[in-house]
C-alpha beads as a LAMMPS data file, in Angstrom:
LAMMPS data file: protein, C-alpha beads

303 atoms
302 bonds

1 atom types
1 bond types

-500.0 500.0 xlo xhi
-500.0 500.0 ylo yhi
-500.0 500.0 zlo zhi

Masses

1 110.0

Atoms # bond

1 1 1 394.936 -129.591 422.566
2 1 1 397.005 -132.459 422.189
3 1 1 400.761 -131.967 420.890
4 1 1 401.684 -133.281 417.627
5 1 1 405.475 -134.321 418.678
6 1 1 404.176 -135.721 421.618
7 1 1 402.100 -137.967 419.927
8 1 1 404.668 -139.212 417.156
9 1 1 406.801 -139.842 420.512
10 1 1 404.541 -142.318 421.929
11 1 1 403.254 -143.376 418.500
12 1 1 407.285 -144.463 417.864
13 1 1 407.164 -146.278 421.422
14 1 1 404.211 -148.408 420.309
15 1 1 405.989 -149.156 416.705
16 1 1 409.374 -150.028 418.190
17 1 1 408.083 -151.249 421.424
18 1 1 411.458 -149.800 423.517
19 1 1 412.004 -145.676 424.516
20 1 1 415.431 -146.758 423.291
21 1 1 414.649 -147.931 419.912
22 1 1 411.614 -144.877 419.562
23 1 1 414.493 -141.996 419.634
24 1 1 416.958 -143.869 417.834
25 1 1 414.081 -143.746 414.910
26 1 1 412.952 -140.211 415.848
27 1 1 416.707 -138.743 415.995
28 1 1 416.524 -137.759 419.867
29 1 1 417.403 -139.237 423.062
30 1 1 415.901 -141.735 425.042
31 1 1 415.086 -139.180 427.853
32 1 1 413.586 -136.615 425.305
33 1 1 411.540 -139.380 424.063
34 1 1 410.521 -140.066 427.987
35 1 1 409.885 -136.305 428.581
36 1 1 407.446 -136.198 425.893
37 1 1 405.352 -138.521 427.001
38 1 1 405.545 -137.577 430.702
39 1 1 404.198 -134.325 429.466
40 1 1 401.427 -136.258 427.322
41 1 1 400.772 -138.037 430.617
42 1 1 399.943 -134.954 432.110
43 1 1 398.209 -133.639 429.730
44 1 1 395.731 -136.426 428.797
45 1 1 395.638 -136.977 432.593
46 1 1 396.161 -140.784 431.761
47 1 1 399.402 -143.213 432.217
48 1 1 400.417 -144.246 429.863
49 1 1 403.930 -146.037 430.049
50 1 1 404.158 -148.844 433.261
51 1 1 406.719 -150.649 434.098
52 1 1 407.553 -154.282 432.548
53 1 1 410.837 -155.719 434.173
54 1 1 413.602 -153.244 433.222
55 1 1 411.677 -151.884 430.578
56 1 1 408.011 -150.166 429.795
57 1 1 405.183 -151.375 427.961
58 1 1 401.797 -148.692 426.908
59 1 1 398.943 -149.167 429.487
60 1 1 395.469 -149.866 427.079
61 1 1 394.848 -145.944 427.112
62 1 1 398.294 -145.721 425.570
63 1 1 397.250 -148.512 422.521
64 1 1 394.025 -146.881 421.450
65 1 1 395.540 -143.234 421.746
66 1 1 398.813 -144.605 419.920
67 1 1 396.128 -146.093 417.175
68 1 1 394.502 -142.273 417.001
69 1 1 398.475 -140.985 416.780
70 1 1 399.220 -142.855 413.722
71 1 1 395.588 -141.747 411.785
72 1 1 396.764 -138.280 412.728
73 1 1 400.379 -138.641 411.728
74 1 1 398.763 -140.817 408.465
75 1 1 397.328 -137.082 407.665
76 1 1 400.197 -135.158 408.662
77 1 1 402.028 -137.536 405.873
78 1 1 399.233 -136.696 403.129
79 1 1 399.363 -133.264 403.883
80 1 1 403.198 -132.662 403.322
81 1 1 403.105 -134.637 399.945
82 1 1 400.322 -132.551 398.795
83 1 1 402.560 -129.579 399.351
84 1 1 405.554 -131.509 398.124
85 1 1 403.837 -131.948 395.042
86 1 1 402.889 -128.752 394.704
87 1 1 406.400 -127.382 395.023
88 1 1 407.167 -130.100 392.531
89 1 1 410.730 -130.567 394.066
90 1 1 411.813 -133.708 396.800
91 1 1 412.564 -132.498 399.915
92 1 1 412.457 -133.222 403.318
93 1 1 413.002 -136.393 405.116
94 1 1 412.518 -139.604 403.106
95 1 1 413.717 -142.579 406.328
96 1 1 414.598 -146.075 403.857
97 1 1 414.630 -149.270 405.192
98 1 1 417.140 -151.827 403.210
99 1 1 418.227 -155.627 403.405
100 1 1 421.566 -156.382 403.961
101 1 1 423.195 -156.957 400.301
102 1 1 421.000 -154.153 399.052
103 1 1 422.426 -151.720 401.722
104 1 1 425.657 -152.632 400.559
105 1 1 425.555 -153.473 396.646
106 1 1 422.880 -151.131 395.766
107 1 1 421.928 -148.320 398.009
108 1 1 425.287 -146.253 397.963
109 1 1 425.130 -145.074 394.300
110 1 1 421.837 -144.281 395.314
111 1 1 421.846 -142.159 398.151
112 1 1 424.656 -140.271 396.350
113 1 1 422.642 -140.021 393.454
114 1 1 419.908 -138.394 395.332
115 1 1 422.175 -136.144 397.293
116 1 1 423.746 -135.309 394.433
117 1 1 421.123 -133.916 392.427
118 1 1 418.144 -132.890 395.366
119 1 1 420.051 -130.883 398.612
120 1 1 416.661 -130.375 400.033
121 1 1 415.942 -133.963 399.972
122 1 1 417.471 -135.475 403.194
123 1 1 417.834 -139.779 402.976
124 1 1 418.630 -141.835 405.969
125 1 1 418.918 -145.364 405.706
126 1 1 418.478 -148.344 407.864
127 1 1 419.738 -151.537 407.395
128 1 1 416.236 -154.010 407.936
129 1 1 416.186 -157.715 407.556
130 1 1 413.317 -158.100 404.760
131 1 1 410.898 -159.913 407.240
132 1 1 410.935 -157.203 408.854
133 1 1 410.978 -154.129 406.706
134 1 1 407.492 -154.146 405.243
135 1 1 405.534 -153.988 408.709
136 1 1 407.787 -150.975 409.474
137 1 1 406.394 -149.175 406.548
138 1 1 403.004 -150.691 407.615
139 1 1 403.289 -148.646 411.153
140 1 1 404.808 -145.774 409.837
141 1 1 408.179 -146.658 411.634
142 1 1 409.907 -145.378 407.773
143 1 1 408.786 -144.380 404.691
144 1 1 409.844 -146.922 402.509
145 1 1 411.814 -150.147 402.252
146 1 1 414.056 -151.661 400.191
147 1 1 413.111 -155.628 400.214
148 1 1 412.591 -158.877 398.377
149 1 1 410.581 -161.655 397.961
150 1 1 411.826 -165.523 395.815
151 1 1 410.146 -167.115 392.846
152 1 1 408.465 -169.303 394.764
153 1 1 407.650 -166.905 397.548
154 1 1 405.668 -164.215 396.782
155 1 1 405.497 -161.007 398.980
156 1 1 401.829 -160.269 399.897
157 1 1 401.377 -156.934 401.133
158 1 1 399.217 -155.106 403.804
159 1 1 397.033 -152.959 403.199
160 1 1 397.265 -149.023 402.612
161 1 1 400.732 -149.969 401.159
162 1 1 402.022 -149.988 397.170
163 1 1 404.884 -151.345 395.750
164 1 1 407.017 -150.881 392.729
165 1 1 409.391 -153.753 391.439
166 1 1 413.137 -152.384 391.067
167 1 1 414.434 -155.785 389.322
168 1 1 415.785 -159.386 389.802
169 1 1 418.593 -160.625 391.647
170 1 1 419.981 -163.688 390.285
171 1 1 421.583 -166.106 392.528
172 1 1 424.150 -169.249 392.233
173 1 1 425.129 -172.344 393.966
174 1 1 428.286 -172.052 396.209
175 1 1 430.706 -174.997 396.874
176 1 1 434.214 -175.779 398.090
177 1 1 436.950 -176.201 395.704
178 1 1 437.253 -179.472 395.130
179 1 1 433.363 -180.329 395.982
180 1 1 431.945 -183.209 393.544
181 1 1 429.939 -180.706 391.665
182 1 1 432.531 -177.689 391.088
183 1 1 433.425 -178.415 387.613
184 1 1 429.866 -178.497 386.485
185 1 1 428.111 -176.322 383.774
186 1 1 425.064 -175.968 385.343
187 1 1 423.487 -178.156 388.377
188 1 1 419.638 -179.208 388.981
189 1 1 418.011 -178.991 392.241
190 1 1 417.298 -182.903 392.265
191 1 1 420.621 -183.150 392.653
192 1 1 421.360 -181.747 395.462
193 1 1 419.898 -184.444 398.030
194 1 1 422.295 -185.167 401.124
195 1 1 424.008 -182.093 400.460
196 1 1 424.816 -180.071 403.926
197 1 1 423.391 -176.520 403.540
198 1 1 424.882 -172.973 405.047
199 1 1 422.171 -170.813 404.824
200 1 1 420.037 -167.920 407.165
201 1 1 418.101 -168.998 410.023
202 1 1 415.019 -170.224 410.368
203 1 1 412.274 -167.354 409.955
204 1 1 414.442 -165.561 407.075
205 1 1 413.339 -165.394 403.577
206 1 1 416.424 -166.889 402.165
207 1 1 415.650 -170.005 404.964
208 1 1 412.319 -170.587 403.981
209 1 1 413.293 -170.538 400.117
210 1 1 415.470 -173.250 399.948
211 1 1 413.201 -175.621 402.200
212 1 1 409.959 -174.747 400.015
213 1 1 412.586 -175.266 397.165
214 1 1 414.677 -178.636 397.642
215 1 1 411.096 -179.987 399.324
216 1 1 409.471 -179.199 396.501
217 1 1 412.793 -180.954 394.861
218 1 1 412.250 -184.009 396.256
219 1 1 414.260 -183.743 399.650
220 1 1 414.748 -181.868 402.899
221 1 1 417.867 -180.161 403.042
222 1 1 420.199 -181.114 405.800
223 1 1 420.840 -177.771 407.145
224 1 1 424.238 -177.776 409.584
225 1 1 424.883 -173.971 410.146
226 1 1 423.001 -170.603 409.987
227 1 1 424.683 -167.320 410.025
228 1 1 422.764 -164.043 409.055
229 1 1 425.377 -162.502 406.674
230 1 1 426.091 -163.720 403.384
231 1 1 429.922 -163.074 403.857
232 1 1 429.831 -165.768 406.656
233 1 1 427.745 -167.930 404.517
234 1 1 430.981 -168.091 401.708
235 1 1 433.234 -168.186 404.921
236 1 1 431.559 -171.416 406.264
237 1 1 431.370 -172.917 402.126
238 1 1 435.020 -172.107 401.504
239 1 1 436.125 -173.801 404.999
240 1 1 434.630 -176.898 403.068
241 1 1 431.584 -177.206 406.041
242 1 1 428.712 -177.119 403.368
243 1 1 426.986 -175.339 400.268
244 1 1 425.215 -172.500 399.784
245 1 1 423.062 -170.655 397.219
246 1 1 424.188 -166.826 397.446
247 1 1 422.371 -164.082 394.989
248 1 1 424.884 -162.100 393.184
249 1 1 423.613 -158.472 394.827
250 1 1 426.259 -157.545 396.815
251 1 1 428.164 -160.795 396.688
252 1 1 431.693 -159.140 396.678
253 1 1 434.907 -161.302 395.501
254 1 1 434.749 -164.703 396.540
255 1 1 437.609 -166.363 398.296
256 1 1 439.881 -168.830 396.733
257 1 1 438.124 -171.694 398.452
258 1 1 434.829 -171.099 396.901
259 1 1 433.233 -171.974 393.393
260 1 1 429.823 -170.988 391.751
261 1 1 427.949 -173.182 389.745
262 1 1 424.388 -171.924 387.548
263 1 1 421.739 -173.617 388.689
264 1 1 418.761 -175.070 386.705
265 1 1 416.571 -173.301 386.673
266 1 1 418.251 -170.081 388.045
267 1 1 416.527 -169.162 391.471
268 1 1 415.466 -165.485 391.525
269 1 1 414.244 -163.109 394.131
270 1 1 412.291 -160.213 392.975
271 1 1 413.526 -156.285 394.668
272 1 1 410.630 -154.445 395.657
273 1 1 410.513 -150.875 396.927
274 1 1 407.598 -150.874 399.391
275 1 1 405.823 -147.245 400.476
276 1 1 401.907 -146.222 401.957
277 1 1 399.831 -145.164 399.862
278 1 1 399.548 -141.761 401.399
279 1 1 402.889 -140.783 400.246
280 1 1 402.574 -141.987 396.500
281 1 1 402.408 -138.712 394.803
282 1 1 405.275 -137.552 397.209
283 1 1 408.124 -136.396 394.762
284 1 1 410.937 -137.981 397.215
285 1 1 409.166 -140.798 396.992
286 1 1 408.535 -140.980 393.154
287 1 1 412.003 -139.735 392.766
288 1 1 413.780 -142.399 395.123
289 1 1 412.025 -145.077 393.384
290 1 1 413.243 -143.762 389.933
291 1 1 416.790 -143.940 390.969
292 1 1 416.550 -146.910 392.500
293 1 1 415.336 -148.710 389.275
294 1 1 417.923 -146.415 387.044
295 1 1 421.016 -147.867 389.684
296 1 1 419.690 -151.237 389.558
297 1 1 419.780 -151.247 385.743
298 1 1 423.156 -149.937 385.903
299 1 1 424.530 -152.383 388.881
300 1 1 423.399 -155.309 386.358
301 1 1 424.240 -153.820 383.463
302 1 1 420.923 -153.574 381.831
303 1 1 420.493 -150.679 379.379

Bonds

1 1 1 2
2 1 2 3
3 1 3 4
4 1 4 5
5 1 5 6
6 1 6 7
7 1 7 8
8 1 8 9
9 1 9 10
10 1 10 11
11 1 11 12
12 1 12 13
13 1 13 14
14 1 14 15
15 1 15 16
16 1 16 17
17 1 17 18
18 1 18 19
19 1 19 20
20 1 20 21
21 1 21 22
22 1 22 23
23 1 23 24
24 1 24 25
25 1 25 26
26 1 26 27
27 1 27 28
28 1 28 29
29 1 29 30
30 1 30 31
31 1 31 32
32 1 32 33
33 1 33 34
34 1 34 35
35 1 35 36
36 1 36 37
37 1 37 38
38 1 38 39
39 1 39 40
40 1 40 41
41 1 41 42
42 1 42 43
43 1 43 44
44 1 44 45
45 1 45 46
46 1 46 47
47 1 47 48
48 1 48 49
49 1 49 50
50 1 50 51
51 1 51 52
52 1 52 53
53 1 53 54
54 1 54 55
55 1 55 56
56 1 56 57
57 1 57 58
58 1 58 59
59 1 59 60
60 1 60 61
61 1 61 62
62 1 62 63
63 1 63 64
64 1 64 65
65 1 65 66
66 1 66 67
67 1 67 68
68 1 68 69
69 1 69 70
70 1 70 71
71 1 71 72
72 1 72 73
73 1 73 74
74 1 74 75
75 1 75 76
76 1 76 77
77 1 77 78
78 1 78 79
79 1 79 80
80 1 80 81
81 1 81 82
82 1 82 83
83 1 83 84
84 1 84 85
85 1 85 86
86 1 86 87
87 1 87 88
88 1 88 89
89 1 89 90
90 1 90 91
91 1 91 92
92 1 92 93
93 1 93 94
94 1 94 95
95 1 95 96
96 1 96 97
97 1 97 98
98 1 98 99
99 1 99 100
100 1 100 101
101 1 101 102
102 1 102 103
103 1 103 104
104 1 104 105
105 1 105 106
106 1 106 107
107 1 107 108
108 1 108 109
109 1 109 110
110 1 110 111
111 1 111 112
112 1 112 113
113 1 113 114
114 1 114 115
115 1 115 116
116 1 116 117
117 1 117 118
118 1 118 119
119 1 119 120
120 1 120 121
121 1 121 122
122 1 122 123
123 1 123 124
124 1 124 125
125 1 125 126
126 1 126 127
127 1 127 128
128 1 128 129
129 1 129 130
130 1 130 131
131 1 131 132
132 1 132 133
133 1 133 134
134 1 134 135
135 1 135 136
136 1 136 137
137 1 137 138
138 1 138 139
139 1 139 140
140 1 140 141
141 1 141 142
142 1 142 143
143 1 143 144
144 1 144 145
145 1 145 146
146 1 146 147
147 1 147 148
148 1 148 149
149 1 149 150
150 1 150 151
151 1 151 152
152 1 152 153
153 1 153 154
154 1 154 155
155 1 155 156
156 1 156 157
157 1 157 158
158 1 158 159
159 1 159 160
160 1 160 161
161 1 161 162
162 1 162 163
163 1 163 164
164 1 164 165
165 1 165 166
166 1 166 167
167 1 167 168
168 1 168 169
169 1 169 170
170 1 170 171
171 1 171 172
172 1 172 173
173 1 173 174
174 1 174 175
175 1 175 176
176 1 176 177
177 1 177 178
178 1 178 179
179 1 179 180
180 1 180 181
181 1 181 182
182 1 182 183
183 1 183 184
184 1 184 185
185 1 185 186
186 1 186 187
187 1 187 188
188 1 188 189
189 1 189 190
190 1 190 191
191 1 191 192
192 1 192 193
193 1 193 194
194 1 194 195
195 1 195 196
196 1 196 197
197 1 197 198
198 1 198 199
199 1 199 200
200 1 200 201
201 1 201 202
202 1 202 203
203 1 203 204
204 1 204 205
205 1 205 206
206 1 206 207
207 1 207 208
208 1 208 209
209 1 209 210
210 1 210 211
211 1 211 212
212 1 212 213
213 1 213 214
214 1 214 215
215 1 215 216
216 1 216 217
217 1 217 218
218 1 218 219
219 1 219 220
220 1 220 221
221 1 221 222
222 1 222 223
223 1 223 224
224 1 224 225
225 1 225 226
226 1 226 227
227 1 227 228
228 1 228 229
229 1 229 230
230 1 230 231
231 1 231 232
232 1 232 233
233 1 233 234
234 1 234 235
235 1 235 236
236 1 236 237
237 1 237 238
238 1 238 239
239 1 239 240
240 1 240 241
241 1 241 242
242 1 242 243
243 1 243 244
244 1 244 245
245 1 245 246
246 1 246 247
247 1 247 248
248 1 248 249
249 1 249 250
250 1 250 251
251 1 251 252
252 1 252 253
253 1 253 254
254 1 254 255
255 1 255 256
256 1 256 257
257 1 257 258
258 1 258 259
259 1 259 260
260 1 260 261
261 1 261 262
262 1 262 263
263 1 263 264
264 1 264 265
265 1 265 266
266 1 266 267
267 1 267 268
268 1 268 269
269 1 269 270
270 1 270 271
271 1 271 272
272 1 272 273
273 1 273 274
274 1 274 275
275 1 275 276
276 1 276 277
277 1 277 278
278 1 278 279
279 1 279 280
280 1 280 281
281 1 281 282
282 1 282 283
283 1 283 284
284 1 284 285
285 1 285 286
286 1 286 287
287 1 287 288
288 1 288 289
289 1 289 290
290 1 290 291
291 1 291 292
292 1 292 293
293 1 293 294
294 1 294 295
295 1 295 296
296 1 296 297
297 1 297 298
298 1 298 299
299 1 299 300
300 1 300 301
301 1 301 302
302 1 302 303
């Protein structure tokens, strides 16, 4: 009979496509990880990890028995919520993927929060670019993720998976002190042609919102640096080398060199926590979704 742990060993190889990256999402090391499947090896009689430069890569045996490892681990999942729900109480381990601002301005009331009030629930979070996040819930890499999709952008989802919306995260126009348009009440996108944009690189959601936007504006924007972190974005804006639009979600204090104008209209991306449908009537995942829509209400100061 084929071992369960064995099977969520290589099943986590196939996800994160490194023996590295598989323990550092299991919680072991990179040689337990290896053991497991040299003892899967031997016990399916099959190889399943070759070499690939300095790294591995799963033989075809490995792919379709990887495939059969996640239906397995799919009931596994179904199973435990059923019981779970039957003990009415969230427990266990509830793995969160988040983006970047909402790891920072949003998730650490929340994971308190949940500690707080549930010891047998145990959260671990992972900071996920949003492009990213969703397909990690897809292949059962974690259980949910925190992520985020713009106005003019909408999030389309794979299937098996359900999602819940936690709120909207306005954002504003960032310029240099002194910049033609700081003293303005509010700013249209038309206006903004010839500017010289900060913003994420290509391939992020933020990137491909404001080219969709300011095309649909009229204009391509004249993008002259890329940096993943918002804090670098108002670094590069208050050093006077270009504008930015930054949502307000774990913004922080702005330096003295920067000013925000409204924009019209306001751009808004929509928060979204994303699970599979297997685990919906799991109570840590009903009750992680609660708080996260009761500490968004309360980090915007909505009632």
């Amino acid at each position: 009979m084929l071992d369960l742990q064995r099977l969520r060993a290589l099943h986590a190889v196939a996800v994160h496509g490194t023996v590295n990256a598989a323990a550092a999402s299991l919680g072991y090391t990179p040689s337990a990880v290896s053991q497991q499947i040299a003892k899967l090896e031997r016990e399916t009689r099959t190889v399943l990890l070759e070499r690939h430069g300095r790294g591995v890569r799963l033989t075809e045996d490995a792919r379709r028995l990887a495939g059969t490892a996640r239906e397995l681990l799919g009931l596994v999942e179904r199973a435990e919520a059923e019981l779970e729900e039957r003990r009415g109480e969230p427990s266990g381990r509830l793995t969160v993927a988040a983006f970047p601002s909402a790891a920072r301005g949003l998730m650490p009331g929340v994971l308190a929060e949940l500690a707080s009030r549930h010891a047998a629930l145990d959260v671990r979070l992972g900071e996920v670019d949003p492009h990213l996040s969703v397909g990690m819930v897809a292949k059962g890499a974690v259980d949910m993720a925190v992520t985020h999709d713009w106005d003019v952008a909408p999030m389309t989802l794979p299937p098996g998976l359900a999602r819940q919306r936690i709120g909207e995260d306005l954002s504003d126009l960032m310029v240099p002190r002194g910049h033609r348009l700081a003293g303005r009440a509010r700013v249209r996108r038309e206006e903004l042609a010839g500017e010289p944009w900060v913003c994420q690189p290509p391939g992020r959601v933020c990137h491909d919102w404001l080219v969709r936007t300011m095309r649909a504006a009229g204009h391509e924007p004249r993008v002259v640096h890329t940096a993943d972190e918002n804090p670098t974005l108002v670094a590069l804006v208050a050093a006077g080398l270009g504008v930015a639009v930054i949502p307000r979600l774990g913004r922080g204090p702005l330096p003295e060199g920067v000013v925000t104008v409204p924009m019209e209209p306001v751009p808004v991306r929509r928060l979204y926590a994303v699970w599979r449908e297997e685990a919906a009537r799991r109570p840590a995942v009903t009750e992680a979704v609660r708080t996260l829509r009761a500490r968004w209400g309360a980090v915007v100061g909505e009632p």
